[in-house]
N, C-alpha and C positions, 0 to 999 in steps of 0.2 A: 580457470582464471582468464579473462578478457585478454584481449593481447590488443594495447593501450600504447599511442605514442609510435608507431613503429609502421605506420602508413607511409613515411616516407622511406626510410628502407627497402620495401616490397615494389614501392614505385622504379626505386634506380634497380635492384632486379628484374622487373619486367622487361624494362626499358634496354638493359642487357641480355634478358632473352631473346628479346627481338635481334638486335644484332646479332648475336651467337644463330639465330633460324637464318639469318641471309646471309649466314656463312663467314661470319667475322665472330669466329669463339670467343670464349671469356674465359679467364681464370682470374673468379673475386674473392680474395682474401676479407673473409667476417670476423674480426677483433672485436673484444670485450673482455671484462671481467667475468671471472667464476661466475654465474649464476645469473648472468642478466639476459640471460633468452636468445642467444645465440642460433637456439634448436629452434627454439619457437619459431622464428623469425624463417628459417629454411622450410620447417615443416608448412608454415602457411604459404611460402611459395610454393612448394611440390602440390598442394592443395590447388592451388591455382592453375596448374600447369599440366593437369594431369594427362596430358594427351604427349607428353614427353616422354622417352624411353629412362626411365630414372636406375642409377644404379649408387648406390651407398654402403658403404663402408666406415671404419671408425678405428681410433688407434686408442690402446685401453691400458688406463694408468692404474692395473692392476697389480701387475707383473714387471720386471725387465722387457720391454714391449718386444714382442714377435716380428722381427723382420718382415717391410711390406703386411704387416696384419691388415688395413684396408685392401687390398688385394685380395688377398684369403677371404675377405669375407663377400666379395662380389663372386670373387667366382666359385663359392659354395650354394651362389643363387644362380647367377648363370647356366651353369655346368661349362659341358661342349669342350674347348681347344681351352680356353684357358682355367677350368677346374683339371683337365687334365695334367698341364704345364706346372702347378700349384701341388699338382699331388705329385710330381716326379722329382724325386733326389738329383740334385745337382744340376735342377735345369739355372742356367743364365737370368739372372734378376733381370736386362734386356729384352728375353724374350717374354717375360711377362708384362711388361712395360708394354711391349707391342702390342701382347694379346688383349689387353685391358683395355688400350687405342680403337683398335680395332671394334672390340664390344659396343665403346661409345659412339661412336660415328657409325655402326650398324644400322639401315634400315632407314628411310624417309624424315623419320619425326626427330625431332632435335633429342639430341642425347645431354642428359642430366648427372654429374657424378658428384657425389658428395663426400667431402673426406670430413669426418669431423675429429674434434680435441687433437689437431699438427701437433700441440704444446707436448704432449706424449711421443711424439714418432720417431722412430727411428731415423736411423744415415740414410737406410734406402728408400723408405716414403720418403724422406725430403727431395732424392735426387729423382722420385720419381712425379714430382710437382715441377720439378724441373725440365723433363723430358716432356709431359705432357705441355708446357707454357709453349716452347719452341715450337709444337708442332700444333695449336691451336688455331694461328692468326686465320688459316682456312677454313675452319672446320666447322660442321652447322653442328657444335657441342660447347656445354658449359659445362664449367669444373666450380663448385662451390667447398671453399677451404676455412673451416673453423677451427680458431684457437683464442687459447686467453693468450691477455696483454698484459698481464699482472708480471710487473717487473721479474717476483722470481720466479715464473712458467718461461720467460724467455732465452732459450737455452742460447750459447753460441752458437752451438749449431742453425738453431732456428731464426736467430738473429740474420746473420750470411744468405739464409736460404731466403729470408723476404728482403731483404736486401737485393739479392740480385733477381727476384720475380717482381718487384716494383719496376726493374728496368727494362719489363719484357711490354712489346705493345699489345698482348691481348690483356695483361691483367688492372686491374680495377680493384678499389680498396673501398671496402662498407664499415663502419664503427656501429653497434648497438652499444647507446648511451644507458645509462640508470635512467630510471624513470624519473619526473618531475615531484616537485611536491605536489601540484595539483593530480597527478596521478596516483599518487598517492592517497590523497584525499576522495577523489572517487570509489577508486578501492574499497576503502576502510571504510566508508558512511555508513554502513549498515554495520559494522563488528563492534561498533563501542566503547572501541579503543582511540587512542587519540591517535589522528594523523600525524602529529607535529611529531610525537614521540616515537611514531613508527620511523618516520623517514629520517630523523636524528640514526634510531637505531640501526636502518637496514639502510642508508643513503642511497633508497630507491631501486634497491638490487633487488629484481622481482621474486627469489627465489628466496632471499632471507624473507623477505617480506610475505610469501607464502606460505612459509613454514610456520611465521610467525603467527597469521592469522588462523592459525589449523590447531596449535596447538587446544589440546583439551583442558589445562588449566586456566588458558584467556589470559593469563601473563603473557610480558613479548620478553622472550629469551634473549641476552644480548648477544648472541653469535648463532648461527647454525644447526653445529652440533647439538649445541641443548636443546633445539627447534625439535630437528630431528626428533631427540631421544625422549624429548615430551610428548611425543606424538605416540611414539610406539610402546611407553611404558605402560596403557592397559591392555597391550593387546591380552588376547588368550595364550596359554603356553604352548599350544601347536602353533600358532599365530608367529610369535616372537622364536621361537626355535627355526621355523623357517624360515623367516627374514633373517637370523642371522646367520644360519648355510648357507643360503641366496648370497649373503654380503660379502663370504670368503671366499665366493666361487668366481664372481666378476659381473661387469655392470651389467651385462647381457649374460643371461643363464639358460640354457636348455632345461625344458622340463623333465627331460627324459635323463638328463644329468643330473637335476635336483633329485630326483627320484632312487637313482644309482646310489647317492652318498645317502639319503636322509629318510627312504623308504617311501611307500607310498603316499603322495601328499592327497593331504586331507582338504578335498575340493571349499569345505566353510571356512579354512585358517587362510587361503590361497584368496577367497571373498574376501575375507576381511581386510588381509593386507592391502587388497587395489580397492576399498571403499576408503579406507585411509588416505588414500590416494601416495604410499609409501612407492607401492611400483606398482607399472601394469604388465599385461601378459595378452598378446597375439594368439593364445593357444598353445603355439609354441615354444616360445621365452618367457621367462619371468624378467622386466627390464627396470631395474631404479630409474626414476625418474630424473635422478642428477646423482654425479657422482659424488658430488659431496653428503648428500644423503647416506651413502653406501659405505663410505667409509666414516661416516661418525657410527654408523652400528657395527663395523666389522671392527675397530678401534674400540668396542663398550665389550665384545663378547671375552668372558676369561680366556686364559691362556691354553689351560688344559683344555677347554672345549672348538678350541679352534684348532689345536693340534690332532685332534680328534678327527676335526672335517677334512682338513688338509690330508690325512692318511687316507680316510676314503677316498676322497676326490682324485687322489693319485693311486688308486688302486682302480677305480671305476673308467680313468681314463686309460690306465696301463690295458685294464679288459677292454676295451673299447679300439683297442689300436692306435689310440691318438700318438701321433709321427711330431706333435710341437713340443721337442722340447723346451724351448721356454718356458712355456705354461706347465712342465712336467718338474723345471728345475726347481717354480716358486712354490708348490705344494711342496714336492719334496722338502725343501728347507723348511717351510710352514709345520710340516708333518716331523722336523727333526730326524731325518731320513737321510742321515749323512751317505751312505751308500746310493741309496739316490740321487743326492744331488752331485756325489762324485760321477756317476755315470750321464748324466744328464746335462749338468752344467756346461760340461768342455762343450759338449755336441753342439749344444744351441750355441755358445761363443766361437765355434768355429763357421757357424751356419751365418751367424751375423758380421762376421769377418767378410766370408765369404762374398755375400751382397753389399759390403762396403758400410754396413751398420756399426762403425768402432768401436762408440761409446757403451754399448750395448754388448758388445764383447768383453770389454773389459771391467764390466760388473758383472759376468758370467763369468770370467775366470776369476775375479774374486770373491764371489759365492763358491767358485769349488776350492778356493784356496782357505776356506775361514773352515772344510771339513778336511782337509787331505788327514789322514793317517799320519800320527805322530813316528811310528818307525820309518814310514815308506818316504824319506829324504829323495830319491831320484822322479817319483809322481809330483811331487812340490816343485822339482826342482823345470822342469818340464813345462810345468804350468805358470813357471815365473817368467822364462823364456818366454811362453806366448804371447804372455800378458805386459813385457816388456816389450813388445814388436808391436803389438797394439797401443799401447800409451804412447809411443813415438809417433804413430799414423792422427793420435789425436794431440800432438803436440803438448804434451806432458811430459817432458823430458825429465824433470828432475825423477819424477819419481818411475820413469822406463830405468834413469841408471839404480836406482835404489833396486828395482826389481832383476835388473840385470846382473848388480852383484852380489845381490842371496843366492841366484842362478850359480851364477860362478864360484862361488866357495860349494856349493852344493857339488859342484862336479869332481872342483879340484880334492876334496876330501873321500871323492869315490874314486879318485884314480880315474878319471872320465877327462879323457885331452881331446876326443873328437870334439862333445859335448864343448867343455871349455874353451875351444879354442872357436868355433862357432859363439860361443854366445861374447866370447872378447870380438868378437868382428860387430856384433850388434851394440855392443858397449862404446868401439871405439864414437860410430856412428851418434851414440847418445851423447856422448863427452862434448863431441863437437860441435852438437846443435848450442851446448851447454857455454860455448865457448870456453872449453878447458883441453885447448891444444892440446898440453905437455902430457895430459891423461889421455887423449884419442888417439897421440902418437905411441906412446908406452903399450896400450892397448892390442891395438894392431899388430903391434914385433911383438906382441906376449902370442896372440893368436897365429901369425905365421909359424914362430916358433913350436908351437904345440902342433899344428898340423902339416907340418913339411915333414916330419919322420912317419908320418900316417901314408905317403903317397897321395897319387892324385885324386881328391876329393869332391864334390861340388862344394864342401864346407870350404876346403882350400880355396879352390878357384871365387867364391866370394873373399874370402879374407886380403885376397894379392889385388882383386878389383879395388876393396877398398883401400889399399896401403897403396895404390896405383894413383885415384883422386886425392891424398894428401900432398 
């Protein structure tokens, strides 16, 4: 597809590469809607610039996103101090902050980093767009940041986060619009279809409007997915079984992962898909071309047969070594693998805790909360607590004290006063956010009370801290 209209975009990039080489960075936040070229538009700068040290990464709305996942994915290209940093448990989200800094200002030539789909990221990508703004105004590097602006991709969190990087002086804001009707009309002169009705239907969104023209019946679908899955309904049946393994495994797939769950691919069905132009492949990955594509075919495959893929995939990765659990928790559920996702789930919600990911924790431990074990009352109860100290960090309070007192009847009916009297300290703390005094103070005396015949505890010594700030 021509990449039409989008001259002036490329121009105020250049124009900011220039400054970013004399040493006044940039951090440009590129907004648009799903499907209007976002990629396109970076990839024809990297084309342009090639004499840049380019490093990119991407945060993937496949899964519960992976804390810092653009990270991981740079420094699985890089290697050196920060592939090492990345593969060590328990290193400091900071120090990977630095080592990523570091990577980009590497070496003479301006450094290029690309984080694409923010609309996805985690707490700690976001603070890590942060860290990098602060410390750009010197730096001969630029940071290119894409996301949608589609009212519901913009998260609260994500909101705050371009909110206070609008305020920082290296960063700069680019909008890709829809295309025009006359672009439109370009387009289309040769497909035989009307212009006026394409851009009615796809209001110049290049990407409906490419699907549209691709499909093989010559109707224009009015939405996407039907684009999509008009496209892929002749494939072959090796053809379409691999496209829809590729779809549940994520937007970027290793071949050697496709391979683990689905046996050896069949190099004509792997043609076909990238003459469709469905996804392409480096050799290495098999990549959708948008993820909207991705998920109207991973949304058409049955149930049974996706629980299927999910099982291998979580079996190919468990042989593989793979250390994410995130990515281990979403197959497991996928795979109905409640033993897995009890093991897996916590770890990754603790891991996203950890690096200050909240949000991201607290639909980890409600993914291990939708399999806990109907007799096992103290594993629930456990996981309520967590997931109650997490919803407070994300200001959710109503539902931290909901979670805090299934917590609490859980204890008190096990005879559990350590337990209980710790999670009335975390309860009082919810009440009050809640503005429900007369409940944060009853709270409090119910948890000193429960832990002053215990001796001295650190549960105590929290509980008398808080009953000290009432």
């Amino acid at each position: 597809m021509l990449l039409l209209e989008r001259e002036p975009q490329l121009a105020a990039l250049d124009d900011w590469a220039a400054d970013a080489a004399a040493g006044h960075g940039r951090l440009v936040l590129i907004a648009g809607e799903a499907g209007v070229g976002k990629t396109s538009v970076v990839d024809a700068f990297r084309a342009r610039h090639r004499d840049a040290r380019q490093l990119c990464g991407a945060c993937d709305g496949l899964f519960t996103p992976r804390p810092l996942g653009p990270v991981i994915d740079v420094a699985e290209v890089v290697g050196g101090e920060l592939a090492r940093l990345a593969r060590t448990p328990g290193t400091a989200r900071e120090q990977l902050f630095v080592a990523l800094l570091r990577e980009l200002v590497a070496g003479p030539a301006l450094g290029v980093l690309v984080v694409e789909d923010v609309h996805w990221a985690d707490r700690a990508t976001l603070d890590l767009l942060h860290f990098l703004c602060r410390r750009l105004q010197d730096a001969r590097a630029m940071v290119l940041v894409t996301y949608r602006d589609d009212g519901a991709e913009l998260t609260p969190d994500l909101r705050r986060t371009l909110g206070d990087l609008v305020t920082c002086g290296a960063t700069r804001r680019l909008t890709v619009p829809p295309l025009t009707r006359g672009a439109v009309a370009e387009l289309t002169s040769a497909s035989g279809v009307g212009a006026d009705d394409l851009y009615r239907l796809t209001g110049g969104n290049p990407f409906f409007l490419t699907e549209a023209l691709r499909t093989v019946s010559g109707r224009v679908p009015p939405t996407a997915r039907e684009a999509v899955l008009s496209r892929v309904v002749d494939l072959g049946p090796d053809s379409r079984r691999l496209l829809d393994v590729a779809a549940l495994l994520g937007t970027r797939v290793p071949l050697d992962l496709l391979e683990e769950v689905d046996g050896p691919t069949d190099p004509g069905a792997l043609d076909e898909l990238v003459a469709q132009g469905v996804v392409g492949t480096d050799g290495a990955e098999l990549t959708f071309r948008h993820e909207i594509a991705r998920l109207a075919v991973a949304e058409a495959v049955p149930e049974h047969r996706a629980a299927a893929v999910h099982r291998a995939a979580l079996a190919a990765l468990r042989s593989a070594g793979c250390t994410d659990d995130a990515r281990l928790a979403h197959h497991a559920e996928g795979a109905h693998d409640a033993a897995a996702v009890r093991e897996h789930a916590p770890a990754a919600a603790a891991t996203a805790a950890r690096l200050g990911a909240h949000r991201q924790a607290v639909e980890q431990y409600r993914r291990a909360l939708r399999v806990t074990e109907e007799g096992d009352v103290a594993a629930r109860g456990r996981l309520l607590d967590r997931l109650a100290v997490e919803l407070g960090v994300t200001d959710a309070w109503e539902e931290a004290c909901a979670a805090g007192e299934e917590a609490l009847a859980i204890w008190e009916s096990l005879g559990e006063d350590l337990r209980a009297g710790d999670t009335c300290t975390h309860l009082s703390r919810a009440y009050w956010r809640m503005a429900r005094g007369e409940d944060s103070e009853l709270a409090i005396e119910r948890s000193v009370s429960l832990l002053e015949p215990l001796g001295p505890t650190p549960e105590l010594a929290r509980s008398l801290a808080m009953m000290a700030s009432h």
